[in-house]
C-alpha positions as CSV (number, residue, x, y, z in Angstrom):
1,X,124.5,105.7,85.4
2,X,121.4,104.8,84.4
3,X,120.8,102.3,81.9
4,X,118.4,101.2,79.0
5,X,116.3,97.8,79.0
6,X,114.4,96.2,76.5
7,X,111.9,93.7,77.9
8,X,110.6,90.8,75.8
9,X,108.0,88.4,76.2
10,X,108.0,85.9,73.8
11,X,104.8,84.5,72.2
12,X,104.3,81.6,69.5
13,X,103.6,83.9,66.6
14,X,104.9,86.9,68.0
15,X,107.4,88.9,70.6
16,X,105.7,91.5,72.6
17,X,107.6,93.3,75.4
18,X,108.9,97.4,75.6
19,X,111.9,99.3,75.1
20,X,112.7,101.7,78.2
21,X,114.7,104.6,77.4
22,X,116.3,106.9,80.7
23,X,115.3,110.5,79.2
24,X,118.8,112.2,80.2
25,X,120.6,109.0,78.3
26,X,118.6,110.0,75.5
27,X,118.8,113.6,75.4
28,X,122.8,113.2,74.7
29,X,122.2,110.6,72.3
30,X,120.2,113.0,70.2
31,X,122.0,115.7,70.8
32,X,118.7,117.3,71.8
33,X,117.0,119.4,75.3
34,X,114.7,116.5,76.4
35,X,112.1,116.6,79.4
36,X,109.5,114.3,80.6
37,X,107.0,116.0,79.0
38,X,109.0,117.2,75.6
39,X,109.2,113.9,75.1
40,X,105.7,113.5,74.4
41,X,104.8,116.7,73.3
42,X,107.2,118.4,70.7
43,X,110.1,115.4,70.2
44,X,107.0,112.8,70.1
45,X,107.5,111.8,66.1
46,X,111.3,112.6,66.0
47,X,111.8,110.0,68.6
48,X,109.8,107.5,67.8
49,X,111.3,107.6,64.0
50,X,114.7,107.5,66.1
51,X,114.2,104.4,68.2
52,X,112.2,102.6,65.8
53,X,115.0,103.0,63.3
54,X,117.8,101.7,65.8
55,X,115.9,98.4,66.7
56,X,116.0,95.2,64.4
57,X,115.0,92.0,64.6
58,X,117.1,88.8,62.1
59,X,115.5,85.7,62.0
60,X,117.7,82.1,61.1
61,X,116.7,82.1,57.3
62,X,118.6,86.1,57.7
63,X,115.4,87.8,56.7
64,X,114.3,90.7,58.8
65,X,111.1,90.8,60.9
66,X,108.6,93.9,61.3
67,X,109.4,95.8,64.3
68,X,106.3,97.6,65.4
69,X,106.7,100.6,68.7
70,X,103.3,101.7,70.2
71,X,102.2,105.0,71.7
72,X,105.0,106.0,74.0
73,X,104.7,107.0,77.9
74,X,107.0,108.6,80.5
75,X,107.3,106.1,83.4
76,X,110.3,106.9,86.1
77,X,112.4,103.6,87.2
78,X,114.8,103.6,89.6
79,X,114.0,107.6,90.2
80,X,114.9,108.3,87.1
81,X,112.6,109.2,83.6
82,X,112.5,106.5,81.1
83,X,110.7,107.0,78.0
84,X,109.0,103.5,77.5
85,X,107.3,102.0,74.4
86,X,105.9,99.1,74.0
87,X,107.2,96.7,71.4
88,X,105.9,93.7,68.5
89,X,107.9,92.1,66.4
90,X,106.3,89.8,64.0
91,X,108.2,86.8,62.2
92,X,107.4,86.7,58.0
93,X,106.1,83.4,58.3
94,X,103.7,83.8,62.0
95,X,106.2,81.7,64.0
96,X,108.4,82.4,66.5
97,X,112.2,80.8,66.9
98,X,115.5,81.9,67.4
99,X,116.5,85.4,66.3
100,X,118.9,88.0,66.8
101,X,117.7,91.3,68.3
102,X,119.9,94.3,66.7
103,X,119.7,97.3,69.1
104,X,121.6,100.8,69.3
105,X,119.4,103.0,70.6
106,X,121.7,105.7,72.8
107,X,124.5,103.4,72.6
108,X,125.2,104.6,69.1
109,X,126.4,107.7,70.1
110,X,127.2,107.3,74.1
111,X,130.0,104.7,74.4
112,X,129.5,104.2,78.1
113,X,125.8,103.8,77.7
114,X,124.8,99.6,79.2
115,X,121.4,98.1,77.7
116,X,120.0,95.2,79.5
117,X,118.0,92.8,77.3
118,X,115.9,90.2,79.1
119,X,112.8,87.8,78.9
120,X,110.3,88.0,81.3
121,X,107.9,85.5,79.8
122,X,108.3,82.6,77.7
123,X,106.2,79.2,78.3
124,X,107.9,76.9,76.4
125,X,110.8,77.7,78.7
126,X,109.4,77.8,81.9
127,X,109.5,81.7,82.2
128,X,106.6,82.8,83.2
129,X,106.9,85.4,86.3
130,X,108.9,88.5,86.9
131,X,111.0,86.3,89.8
132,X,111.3,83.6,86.5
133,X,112.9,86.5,84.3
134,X,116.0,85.9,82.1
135,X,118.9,88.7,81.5
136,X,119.8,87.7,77.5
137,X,122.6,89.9,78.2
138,X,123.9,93.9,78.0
139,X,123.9,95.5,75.1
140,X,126.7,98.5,74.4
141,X,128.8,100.5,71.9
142,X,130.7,97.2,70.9
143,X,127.9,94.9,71.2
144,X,124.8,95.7,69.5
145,X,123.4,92.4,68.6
146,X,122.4,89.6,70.9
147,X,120.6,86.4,69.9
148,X,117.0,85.5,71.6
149,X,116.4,81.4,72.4
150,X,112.7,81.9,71.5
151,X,112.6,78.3,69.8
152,X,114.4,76.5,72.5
153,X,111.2,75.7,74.8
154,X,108.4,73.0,74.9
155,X,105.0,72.6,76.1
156,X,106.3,69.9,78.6
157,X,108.9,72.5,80.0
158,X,105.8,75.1,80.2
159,X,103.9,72.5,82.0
160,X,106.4,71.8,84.3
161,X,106.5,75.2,85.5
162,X,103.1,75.5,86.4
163,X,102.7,73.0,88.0
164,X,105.0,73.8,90.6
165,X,103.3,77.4,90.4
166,X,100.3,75.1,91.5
167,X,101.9,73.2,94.4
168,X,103.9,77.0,95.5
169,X,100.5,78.8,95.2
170,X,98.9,76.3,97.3
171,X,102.3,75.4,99.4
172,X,102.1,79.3,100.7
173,X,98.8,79.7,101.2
174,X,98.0,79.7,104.6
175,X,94.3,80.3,104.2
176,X,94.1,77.7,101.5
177,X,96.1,75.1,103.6
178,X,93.7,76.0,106.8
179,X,90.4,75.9,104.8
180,X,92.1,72.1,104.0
181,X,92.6,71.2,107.7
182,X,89.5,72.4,108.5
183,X,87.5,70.6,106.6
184,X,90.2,66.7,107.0
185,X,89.6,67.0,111.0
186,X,86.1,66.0,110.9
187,X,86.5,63.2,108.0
188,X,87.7,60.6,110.4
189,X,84.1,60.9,112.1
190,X,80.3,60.5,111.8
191,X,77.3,62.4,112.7
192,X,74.9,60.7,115.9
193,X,72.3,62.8,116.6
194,X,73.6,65.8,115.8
195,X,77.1,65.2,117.6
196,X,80.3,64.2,116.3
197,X,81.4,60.6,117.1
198,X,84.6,58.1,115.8
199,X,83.8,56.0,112.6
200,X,83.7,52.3,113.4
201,X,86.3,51.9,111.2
202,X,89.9,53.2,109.6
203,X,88.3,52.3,106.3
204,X,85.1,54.9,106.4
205,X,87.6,57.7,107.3
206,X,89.3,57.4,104.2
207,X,86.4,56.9,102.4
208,X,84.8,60.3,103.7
209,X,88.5,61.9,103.0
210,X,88.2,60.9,99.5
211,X,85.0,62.4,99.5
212,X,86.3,65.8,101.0
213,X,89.3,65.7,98.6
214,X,87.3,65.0,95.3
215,X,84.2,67.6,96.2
216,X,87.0,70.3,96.6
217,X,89.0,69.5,93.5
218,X,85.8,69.3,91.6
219,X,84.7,72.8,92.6
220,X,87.7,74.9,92.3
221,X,88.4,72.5,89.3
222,X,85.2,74.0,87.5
223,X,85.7,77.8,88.7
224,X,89.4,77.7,88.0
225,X,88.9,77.1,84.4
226,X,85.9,79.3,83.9
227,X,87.5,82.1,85.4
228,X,90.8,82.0,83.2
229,X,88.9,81.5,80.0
230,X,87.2,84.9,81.1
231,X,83.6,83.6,81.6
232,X,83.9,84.7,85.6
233,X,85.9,87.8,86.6
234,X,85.0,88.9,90.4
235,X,87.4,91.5,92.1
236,X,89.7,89.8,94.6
237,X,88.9,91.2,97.9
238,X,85.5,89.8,97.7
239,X,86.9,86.4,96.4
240,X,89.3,86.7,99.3
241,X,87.3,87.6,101.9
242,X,85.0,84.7,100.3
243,X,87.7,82.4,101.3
244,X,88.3,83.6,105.1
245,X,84.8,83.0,105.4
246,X,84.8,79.1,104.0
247,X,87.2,78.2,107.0
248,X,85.2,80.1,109.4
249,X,82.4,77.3,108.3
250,X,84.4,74.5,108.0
251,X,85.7,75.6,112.1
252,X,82.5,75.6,113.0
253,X,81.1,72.6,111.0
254,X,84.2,70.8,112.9
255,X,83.4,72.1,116.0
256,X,79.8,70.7,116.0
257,X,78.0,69.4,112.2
258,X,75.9,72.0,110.4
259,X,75.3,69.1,108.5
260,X,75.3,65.4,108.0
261,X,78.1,64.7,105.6
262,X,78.5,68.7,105.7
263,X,82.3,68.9,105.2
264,X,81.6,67.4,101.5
265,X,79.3,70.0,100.5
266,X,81.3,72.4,102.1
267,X,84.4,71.7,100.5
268,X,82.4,71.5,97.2
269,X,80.5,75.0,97.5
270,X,83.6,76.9,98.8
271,X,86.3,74.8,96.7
272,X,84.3,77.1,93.9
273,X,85.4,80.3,95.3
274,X,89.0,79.1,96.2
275,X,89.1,78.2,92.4
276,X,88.8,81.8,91.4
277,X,92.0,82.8,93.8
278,X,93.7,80.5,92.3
279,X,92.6,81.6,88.5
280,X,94.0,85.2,89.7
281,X,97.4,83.9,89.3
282,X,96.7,82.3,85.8
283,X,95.1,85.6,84.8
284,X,98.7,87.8,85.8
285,X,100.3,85.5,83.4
286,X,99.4,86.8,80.2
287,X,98.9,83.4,78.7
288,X,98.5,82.9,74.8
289,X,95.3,81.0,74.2
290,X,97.6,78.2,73.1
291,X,99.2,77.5,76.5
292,X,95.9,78.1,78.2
293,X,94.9,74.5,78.2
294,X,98.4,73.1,79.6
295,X,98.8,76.1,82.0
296,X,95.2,74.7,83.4
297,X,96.0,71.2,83.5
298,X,99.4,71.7,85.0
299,X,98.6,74.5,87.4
300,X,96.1,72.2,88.6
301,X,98.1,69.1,89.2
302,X,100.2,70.9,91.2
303,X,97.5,72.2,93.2
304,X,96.2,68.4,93.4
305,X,99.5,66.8,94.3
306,X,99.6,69.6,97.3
307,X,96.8,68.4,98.7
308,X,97.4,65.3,98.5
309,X,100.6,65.7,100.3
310,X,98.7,67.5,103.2
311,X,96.0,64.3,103.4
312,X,98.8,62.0,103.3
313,X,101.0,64.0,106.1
314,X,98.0,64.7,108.3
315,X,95.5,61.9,107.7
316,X,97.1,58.9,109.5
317,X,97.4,60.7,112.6
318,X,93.6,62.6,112.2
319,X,92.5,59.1,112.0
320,X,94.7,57.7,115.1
321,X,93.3,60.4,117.3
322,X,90.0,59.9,116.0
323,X,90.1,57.0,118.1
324,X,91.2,58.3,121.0
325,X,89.5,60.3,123.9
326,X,91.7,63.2,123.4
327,X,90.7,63.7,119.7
328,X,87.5,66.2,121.2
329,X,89.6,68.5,122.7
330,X,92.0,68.6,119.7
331,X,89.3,69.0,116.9
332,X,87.9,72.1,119.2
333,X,90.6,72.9,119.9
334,X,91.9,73.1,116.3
335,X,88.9,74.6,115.0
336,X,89.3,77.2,117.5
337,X,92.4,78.0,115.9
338,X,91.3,78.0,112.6
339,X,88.1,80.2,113.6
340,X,90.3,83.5,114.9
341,X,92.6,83.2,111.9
342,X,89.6,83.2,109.6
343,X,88.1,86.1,111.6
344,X,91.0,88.4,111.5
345,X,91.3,87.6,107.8
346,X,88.1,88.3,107.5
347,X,88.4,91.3,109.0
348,X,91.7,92.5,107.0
349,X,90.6,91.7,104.0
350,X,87.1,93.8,104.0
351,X,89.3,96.3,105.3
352,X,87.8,96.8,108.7
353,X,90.9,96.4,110.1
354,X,94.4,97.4,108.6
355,X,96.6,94.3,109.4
356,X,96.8,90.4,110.9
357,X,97.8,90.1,114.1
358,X,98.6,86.3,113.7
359,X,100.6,86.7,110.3
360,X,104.1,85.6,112.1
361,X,102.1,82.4,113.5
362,X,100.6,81.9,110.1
363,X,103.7,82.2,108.3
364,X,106.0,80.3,110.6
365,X,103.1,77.5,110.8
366,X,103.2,77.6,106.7
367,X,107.0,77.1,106.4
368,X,106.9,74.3,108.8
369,X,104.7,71.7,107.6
370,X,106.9,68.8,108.6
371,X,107.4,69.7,112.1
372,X,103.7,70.7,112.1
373,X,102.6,67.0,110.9
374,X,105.4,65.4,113.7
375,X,103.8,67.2,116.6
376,X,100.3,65.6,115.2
377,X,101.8,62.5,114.6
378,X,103.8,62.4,118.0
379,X,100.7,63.6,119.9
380,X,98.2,60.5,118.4
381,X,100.8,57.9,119.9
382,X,100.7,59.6,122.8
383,X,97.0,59.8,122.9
384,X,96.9,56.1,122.1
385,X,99.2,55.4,124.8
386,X,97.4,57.3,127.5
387,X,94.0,57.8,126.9
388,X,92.5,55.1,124.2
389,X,88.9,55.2,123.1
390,X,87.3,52.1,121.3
391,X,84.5,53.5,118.9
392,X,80.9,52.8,118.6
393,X,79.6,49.8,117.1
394,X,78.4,50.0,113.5
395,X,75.0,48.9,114.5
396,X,75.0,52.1,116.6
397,X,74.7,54.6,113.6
398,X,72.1,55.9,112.1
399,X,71.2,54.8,108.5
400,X,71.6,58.5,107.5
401,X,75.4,58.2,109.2
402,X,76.5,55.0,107.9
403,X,76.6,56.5,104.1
């Protein structure tokens, strides 16, 4: 049979959320003819007087809070008609904690009748996406109260949360990940006329990784909270074909330098786009303004501490092939790799084409980022072993190269 389900999403000064009502439930709980579109048309008041008057919300000092249905709509779920309203309730003194939720909508009259109550969002305890969602409990004939945990949460649990919604955003993202790798296989080296060449030294690699690292947290730092405090809204198949072209630079930078010192800029300029994908996430939240500024900050820690694990995974061995005769082949090789992927995204994503042909590669690469960083790892002691290069002198560089 089909059931009822009241949805709540649970806010600091109020609960939002809907009440969805299967139509042919309904009809034999008011005794009435319904359709889908009597429903709205001729039963319109008489129903919403009905449900309204069957839903209650008890706070802990036992004093009632305003209940408050919207316009309804007909919606069908699970192939069947629900009548769904949306739903406020508002505690006396503008703060919400625990309360019970009375509801006997349809179960009233129809004994067998099930009504699934759950919480889709609520920050302070971590719930924040529909996969997050907590089932309170059903609601029947014998059971028409159930008690909501809307003051159990804190801002550290909320934080928590997304920041590992930061590090899983990233974590998944191939292109994110790739526009990453593109842009770290070049920072063990320095431009020579044009040309790639190893650093003299382990020390300026790092130093030109931190560089890479910080110009790309700084820019998708910036957009990232500009776009989810609404000063920037862009549609996301520009923003994502935007990004499918920043590792189609950075695989070409790799390949041979637009630039000197062009990775940085590059990672700066596109970390800006990249910023606003990752804001699209924030924005399907439906954050209060009051958790905007953790939901930020924790988002993008996670998205830091990702990154970080990819430079520390993938750096050492960057840098031990670096200095090795192999490491040419590799970075082309590499940004090769990188350059078809971005294409095809490219590609997909302005919809000249209708799908990826490298999506299994891409998602089998993504879910194996240990054995990944191994085979780099395994194949710079093998390069050392076989084929080691000692770099050029420092006196050798440029002025321009030895920033």
């Amino acid at each position: 049979m089909s059931t009822s389900a009241v949805l709540l999403d649970i806010r600091d000064d109020r609960v939002e959320g809907e009440v969805q009502l299967p139509v042919d439930r309904l009809a034999v709980a008011v005794h009435r003819d319904l359709t889908p579109d009597s429903v709205l048309g001729t039963d319109r008041a008489f129903l919403k007087r009905y449900t309204a008057g069957h839903i209650g919300a008890v706070g802990e000092d036992e004093r009632s809070w305003p209940v408050t249905l919207g316009t309804g709509t007909v919606r069908t779920i699970d192939g069947t008609a629900h009548l769904v309203y949306p739903l406020t309730i508002r505690p006396p003194d503008g703060t919400v904690t625990d309360f019970d939720l009375r509801y006997d909508v349809i179960v009233q009259e129809l004994l067998t009748h099930k009504v699934i109550a759950t919480v889709r969002y609520d920050f302070g305890r971590g719930i924040l996406r529909t996969d997050d969602a907590e089932t309170l409990g059903v609601l029947d004939f014998s059971t028409k109260s159930i008690e909501v945990p809307a003051g159990e949460g804190s801002w550290l649990r909320g934080f928590a949360t997304t920041a590992g919604l930061g590090i899983e955003h990233v974590g998944e993202g191939a292109d994110h990940l790739l526009f990453l790798l593109m842009l770290l296989i070049p920072a063990p080296l320095v431009t020579v006329g044009g040309r790639w060449h190893a650093a003299p030294s382990a020390r300026r690699s790092v130093v030109r990784v931190v560089h890479v690292v910080t110009a790309f947290a700084l820019g998708h730092s910036l957009t990232l909270a500009l776009a989810a405090a609404g000063a920037i809204d862009l549609p996301s198949r520009p923003v994502e074909t935007l990004i499918a072209l920043s590792i189609a630079v950075s695989a070409v930078h790799a390949v041979r330098p637009l630039v000197a010192r062009g990775e940085v800029f590059i990672a700066a300029g596109f970390g800006l786009v990249h910023g606003l994908a990752f804001a699209s996430l924030i924005g399907e939240l439906g954050l209060d303004r009051g958790a905007l500024v953790t939901t930020l900050l924790g988002f993008n820690l996670g998205i830091e501490l990702t990154q970080l694990l990819v430079v520390a995974l993938m750096m050492p061995s960057l840098i031990a092939l670096a200095r090795t005769a192999v490491y040419p082949a590799f970075r082309i090789g590499m940004a090769v790799v990188g350059l078809v992927f971005s294409v095809s995204w490219m590609l997909e994503r302005a919809t000249l084409t209708s799908l990826d042909p490298f999506e299994g590669v891409q998602t089998w690469l993504v879910g194996h980022p240990l054995l990944v960083a191994a085979t780099v790892a395994a194949s710079a002691v093998v390069a050392h072993q076989v084929a080691p290069r000692t770099p050029r002198p420092a006196a050798e560089l440029s002025n321009g190269d030895a920033l």
